[in-house]
C-alpha positions, 0 to 999 in steps of 0.5 A: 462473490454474493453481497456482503454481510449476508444475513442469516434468518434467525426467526421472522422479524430478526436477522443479523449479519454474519462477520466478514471473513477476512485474509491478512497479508502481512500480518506481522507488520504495521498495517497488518497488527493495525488490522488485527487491531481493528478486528479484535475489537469488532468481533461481531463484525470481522472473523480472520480465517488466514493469516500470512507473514515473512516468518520471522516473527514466529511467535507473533504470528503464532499469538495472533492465529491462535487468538482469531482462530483462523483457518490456516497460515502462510509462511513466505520464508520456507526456512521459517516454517518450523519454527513456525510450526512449533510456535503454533503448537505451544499456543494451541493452535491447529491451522493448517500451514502453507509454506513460501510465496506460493503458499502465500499466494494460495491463501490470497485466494481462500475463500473469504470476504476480503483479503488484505494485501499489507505485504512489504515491497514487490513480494505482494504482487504474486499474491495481489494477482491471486486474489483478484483472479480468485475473484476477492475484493482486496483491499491493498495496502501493497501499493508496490504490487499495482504499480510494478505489475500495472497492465496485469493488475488492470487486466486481473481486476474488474471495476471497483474490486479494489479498495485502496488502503493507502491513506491519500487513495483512501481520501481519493476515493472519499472524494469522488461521488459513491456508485453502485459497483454496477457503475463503477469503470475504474479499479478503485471504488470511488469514481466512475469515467463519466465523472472524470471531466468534472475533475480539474486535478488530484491533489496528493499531500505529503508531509515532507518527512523529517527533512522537510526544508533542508536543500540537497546538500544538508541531506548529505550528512542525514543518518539512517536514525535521523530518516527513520524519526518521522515527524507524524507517521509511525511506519515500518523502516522501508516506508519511512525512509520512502517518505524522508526521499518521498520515493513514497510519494512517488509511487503513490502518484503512479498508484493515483493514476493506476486506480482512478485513470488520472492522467499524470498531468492532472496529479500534483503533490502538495506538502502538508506538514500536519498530514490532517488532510490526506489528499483531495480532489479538485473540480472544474467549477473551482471547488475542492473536495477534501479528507481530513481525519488524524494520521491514523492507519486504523482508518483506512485499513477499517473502510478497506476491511469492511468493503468501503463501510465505516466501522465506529470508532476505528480510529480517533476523530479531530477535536475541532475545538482545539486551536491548530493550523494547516500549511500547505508548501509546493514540493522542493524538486530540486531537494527531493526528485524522486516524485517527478522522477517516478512520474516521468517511469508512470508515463513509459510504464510496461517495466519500468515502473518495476525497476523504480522500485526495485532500485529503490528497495536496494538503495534503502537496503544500501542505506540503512546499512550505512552504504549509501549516503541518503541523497544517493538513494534517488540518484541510484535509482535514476541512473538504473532507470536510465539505463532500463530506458535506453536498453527500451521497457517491455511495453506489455509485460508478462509476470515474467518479464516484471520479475526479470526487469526487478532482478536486473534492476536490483543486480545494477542496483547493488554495482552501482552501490559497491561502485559508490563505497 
């Protein structure tokens, strides 16, 4: 891919960048209208030429491709393309539709500046994989992608092609001295090998959820409209319930240590309820580097839409003359296992990462639908994980190999819950 913001001659002394073209992934949901936020209102700086979703929005999808005029649209539901269709002609508009997964994955590889992955789940690593091969910086907000297909992500990327989206990697990476991509050795933009001996430790905040303090057994009786109140965040329904389990903050240690090569011993999770400072890095003289900014996603997803530049007002700023405090609480292990758990499924990689998080997605599942009792989310997925350690994980796996330790994952998933009820 040539140098962004290539410049287009207008006359001797004059020239102006030409917008960024830009993929949407997810484009219904909350990062993705977050980032057609953030387009809309930067319209000299940003053009989308491809939208994908589920598909069942139709409507939605429908408005936001008509208003960018973009190029094409995916559908990952293949059922949903008609309506689809007939959404995109009552708007007027003429973009070309691609239907189902591989649709999706097709349009990660359009040609275009940056694509962002803010896909729910699993279903985003087929396409994360396409973007990466295709040679796109993607900017991925799909944490689920990296971390269930670790080893082929790492082998699909080359050095700093991936901007990190999640608010703690995005803080990581401020964290971390700015290189030349030239530099760069670790996925993420943000660090180069050298620097790693200077690092004592990432410190990876939380916000505790909505059950911050409570011991395991008041979780017992907690409703899924009781997870779903987050104290700070607004969020779609999955994560949220991953953040009231911090099986989120799990992933994201894994993610942590995908990105910016951290061994898992020198990644900790701290709770920090006011989610101001959204992660930091230590280092070896004593001194702490941190980012702090509002519980905002615009943020983020801004620096991943424009290749790690900041984009002006993408967000709103801390008013630091107003009187506030910071805590920061060490993290209840014993209330909330699923971050020690999901560090102990990093360490032995290959699948099992993969079946982390397709137990999880099923447990939740299970919850929201008033199956599951919110403690056992996390001990179903310990059981499954369990039982995929000692039947052995595929230490090297295949694309093939991750999409059947998910599906095993879920089937024993969904026996242990029909067990349960």
């Amino acid at each position: 891919m040539g140098d962004v913001h290539t410049a287009e001659r207008l006359d001797d002394d004059m020239t102006i960048p030409r917008p960024r073209d830009i993929v949407i992934l997810g484009s219904t949901g909350s990062i993705g209208t977050q980032a057609v936020d953030i387009v809309t209102r930067n319209p000299g700086r940003f053009r989308v030429v491809g939208l994908a979703a589920g598909g069942g929005r139709p409507d939605l999808l429908a408005q936001q491709a008509a208003a960018l005029g973009v190029e094409a649209v995916a559908v990952a539901d293949p059922r949903a393309v008609g309506a689809v269709a007939r959404a995109l002609a009552d708007h007027g508009s003429g973009a070309k539709v691609l239907a189902g997964p591989e649709g999706v994955a097709e349009l990660a590889a359009w040609e275009c500046d940056v694509v962002l992955n803010g896909i729910t789940g699993a279903l985003g690593l087929e396409s994360t994989l396409a973007a990466l091969r295709a040679g796109r910086r993607l900017a991925l907000a799909n944490k689920e992608s990296l971390i269930i297909g670790g080893p082929l992500v790492r082998a699909a990327a080359r050095p700093g092609q991936i901007v990190p989206v999640d608010s703690e990697h995005y803080a990581l990476a401020q964290c971390f001295p700015r290189v030349p991509d030239a530099e760069l050795t670790s996925l993420a933009q943000g660090r180069v090998e050298a620097d790693l001996g200077d690092v004592r430790r990432l410190v990876i905040t939380a916000s505790g959820g909505p059950f911050r303090g409570r011991s395991r057994a008041e979780l017992a009786s907690v409703t899924p409209a009781d997870a779903l109140n987050h104290p700070t965040w607004s969020m779609g329904p999955v994560i949220t319930v991953n953040s009231a389990t911090l099986v989120n903050k799990g992933l994201e240690v894994i993610e942590a240590h995908l990105l910016f090569d951290v061994p898992f011993e020198r990644i900790e999770v701290v709770v920090h309820p006011q989610s101001m400072i959204h992660s930091m890095v230590e280092y070896s003289d004593g001194s702490t580097l941190a980012q702090a900014g509002p519980p905002d996603m615009r943020i983020p997803i801004a620096h991943g839409l424009d290749d790690g530049r900041r984009v002006p007002g993408a967000g709103p700023a801390i008013d630091w003359t107003t009187a506030q405090t910071w805590t920061f609480e060490p993290l209840d292990g014993t209330a909330f296992p699923a971050v020690e758990l999901a560090c102990q499924v990093g360490a032995v990689g290959g699948t099992a990462p993969a079946v982390y998080n397709a137990a999880n997605e099923e447990a939740v599942a299970a919850f929201l639908g008033g199956r599951l009792a919110f403690p056992s989310i996390v001990d179903t997925v310990a059981r499954v994980v369990s039982e995929h350690r000692e039947a052995g994980a595929t230490p090297v796996p295949t694309l093939e190999d991750v999409y059947a330790a998910d599906e095993w994952a879920r089937v024993r998933a969904r026996e242990l819950i029909a067990q349960s009820a």
